[in-house]
Structures are given as C-alpha cells and as structure tokens.
C-alpha positions in Angstrom: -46.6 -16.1 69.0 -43.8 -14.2 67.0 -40.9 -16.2 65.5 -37.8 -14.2 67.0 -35.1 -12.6 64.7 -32.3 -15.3 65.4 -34.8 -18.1 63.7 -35.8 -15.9 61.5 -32.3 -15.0 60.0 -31.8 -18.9 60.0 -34.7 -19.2 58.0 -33.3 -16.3 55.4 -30.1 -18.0 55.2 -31.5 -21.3 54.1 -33.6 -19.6 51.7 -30.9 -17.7 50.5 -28.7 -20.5 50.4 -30.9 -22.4 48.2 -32.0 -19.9 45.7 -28.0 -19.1 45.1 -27.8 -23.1 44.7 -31.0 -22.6 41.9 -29.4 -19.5 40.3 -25.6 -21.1 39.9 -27.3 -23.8 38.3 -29.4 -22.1 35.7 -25.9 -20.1 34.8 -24.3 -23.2 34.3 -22.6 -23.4 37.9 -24.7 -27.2 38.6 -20.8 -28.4 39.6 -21.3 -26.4 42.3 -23.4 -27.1 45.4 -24.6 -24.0 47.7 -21.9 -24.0 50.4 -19.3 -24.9 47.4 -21.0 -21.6 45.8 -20.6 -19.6 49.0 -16.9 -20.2 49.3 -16.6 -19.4 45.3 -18.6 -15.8 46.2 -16.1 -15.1 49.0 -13.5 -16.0 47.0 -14.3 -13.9 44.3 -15.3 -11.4 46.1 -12.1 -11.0 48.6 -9.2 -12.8 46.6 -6.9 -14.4 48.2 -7.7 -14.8 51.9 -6.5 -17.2 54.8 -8.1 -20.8 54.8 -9.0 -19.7 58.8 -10.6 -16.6 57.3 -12.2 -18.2 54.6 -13.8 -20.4 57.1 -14.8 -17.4 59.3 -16.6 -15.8 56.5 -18.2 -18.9 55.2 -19.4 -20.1 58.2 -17.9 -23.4 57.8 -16.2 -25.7 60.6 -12.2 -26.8 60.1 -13.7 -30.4 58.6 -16.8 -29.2 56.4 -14.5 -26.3 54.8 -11.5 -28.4 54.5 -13.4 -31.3 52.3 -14.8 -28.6 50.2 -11.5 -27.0 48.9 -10.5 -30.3 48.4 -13.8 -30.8 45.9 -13.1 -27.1 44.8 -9.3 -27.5 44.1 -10.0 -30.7 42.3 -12.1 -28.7 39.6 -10.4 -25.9 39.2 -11.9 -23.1 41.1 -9.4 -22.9 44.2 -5.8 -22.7 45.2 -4.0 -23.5 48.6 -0.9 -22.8 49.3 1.6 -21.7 52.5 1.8 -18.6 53.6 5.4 -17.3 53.5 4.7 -15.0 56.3 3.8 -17.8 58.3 4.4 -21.6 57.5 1.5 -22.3 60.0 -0.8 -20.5 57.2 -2.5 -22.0 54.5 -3.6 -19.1 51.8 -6.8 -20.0 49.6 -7.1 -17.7 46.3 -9.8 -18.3 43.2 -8.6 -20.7 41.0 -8.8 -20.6 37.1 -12.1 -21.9 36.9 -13.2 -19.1 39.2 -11.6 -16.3 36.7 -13.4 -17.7 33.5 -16.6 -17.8 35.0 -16.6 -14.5 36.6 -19.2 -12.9 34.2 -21.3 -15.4 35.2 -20.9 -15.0 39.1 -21.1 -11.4 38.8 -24.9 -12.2 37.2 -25.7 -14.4 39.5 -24.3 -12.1 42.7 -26.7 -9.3 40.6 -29.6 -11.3 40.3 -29.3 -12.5 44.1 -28.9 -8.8 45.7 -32.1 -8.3 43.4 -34.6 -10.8 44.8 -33.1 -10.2 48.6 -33.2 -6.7 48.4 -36.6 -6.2 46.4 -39.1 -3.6 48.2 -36.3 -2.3 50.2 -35.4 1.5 49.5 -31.7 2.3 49.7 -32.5 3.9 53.2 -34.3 0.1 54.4 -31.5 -1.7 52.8 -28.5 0.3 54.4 -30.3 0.1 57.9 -31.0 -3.3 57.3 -26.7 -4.1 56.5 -26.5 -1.8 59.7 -28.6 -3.9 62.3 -27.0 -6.9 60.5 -23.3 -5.9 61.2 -24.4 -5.1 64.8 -26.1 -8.4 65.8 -22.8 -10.4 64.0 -20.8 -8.4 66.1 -23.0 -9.0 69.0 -21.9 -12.8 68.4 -18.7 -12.0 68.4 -18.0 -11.8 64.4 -15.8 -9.8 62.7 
C-alpha cells in the first residue's frame, strides 16, 4: 500500500520543520524554536503583514500564533502594532533582532532551499511549486 500525498506532505513538513529548527541553531538562532523560526522566515520574507495574515501563512491558530509573538516581541525579533486603516487590525513587522541577523537567515533560507530542492532540475522544481500552489488552493488557501 502507497502512503497518499496529503500524509506525505505532512511528513515533509515535519521534516522540514525540524531540519530549519537544526539549521537556526547551528547559525546561532537556538532562541528560536521551529514554528518561532517559521514566523521569523515570513516575516523577513514579506515585512510587515497583518497578524491574521501572518497566521494564514504560518499555519498557526489565533492562540498558538498569538503566544509566539508575545515570546518573539519579548526578544526582539517582532513588532505589533494597530493598523491605522483599521483599529480592528493588528500589524506584525520584523523587529530589530530580525534586521541584525538577516545574513544569517538569508544562509539558513539558502541552505534549506538546497537540501529540499536537491536532485530536482529547475523544470522538477517549478512543476513541483506548481502542483503545490494548486493543491493549497484546492484547500482553500491563498
């Protein structure tokens, strides 16, 4: 019998999760644990970004996401504040910590897409991102 492709995408993400955890540390990132790391990556990545967003692209419920940019705030690498669009809003940016380690998170991300990606060709890896995009959409991601 074959695993099927939703357990084994769980099964990547885990693994993923955990390597990122392994790599953050060995770059001196040990303050950080994985899901911690994931919000930093998205954070760096996207800059400033809704907390509702944030917690759509981190996978996070209200709860787990809100205790972690509590943790994250505390040391430095995340900022809330209100939206002045919208005082119902709660905008989450990198904080300071975030900005002087970003030679280290841009080895890290590096070093990540290397082991994920390796023995894919550019044609493997953009139709891989394809049928990736399609099944979050299929689940009714963004």
């Amino acid at each position: 019998m074959t695993e099927g492709g939703g357990f084994l995408l769980g099964v990547a993400a885990r693994l993923s999760e955990r390597r990122f955890g392994t790599l953050l540390r060995a770059a001196g990132r040990g303050d950080l644990e994985a899901g911690q790391g994931r919000i930093v990556y998205i954070l760096w990545r996207e800059g400033e970004v809704s907390q509702t967003g944030l917690g759509k692209l981190s996978g996070l419920d209200k709860s787990g996401l809100a205790l972690n940019l509590r943790r994250l705030e505390a040391a430095g690498y995340a900022t809330r504040r209100p939206d002045p669009a919208d005082a119902r809003k709660v905008l989450v940016s990198p904080g300071p910590s975030v900005k002087k380690a970003l030679a280290r998170f841009a080895s890290v991300s590096s070093e990540m897409e290397g082991l994920f990606y390796a023995g894919f060709s550019a044609k493997d890896r953009r139709a891989f991102e394809a049928y990736l995009h399609r099944i979050i959409a299929n689940l009714g991601g963004e």
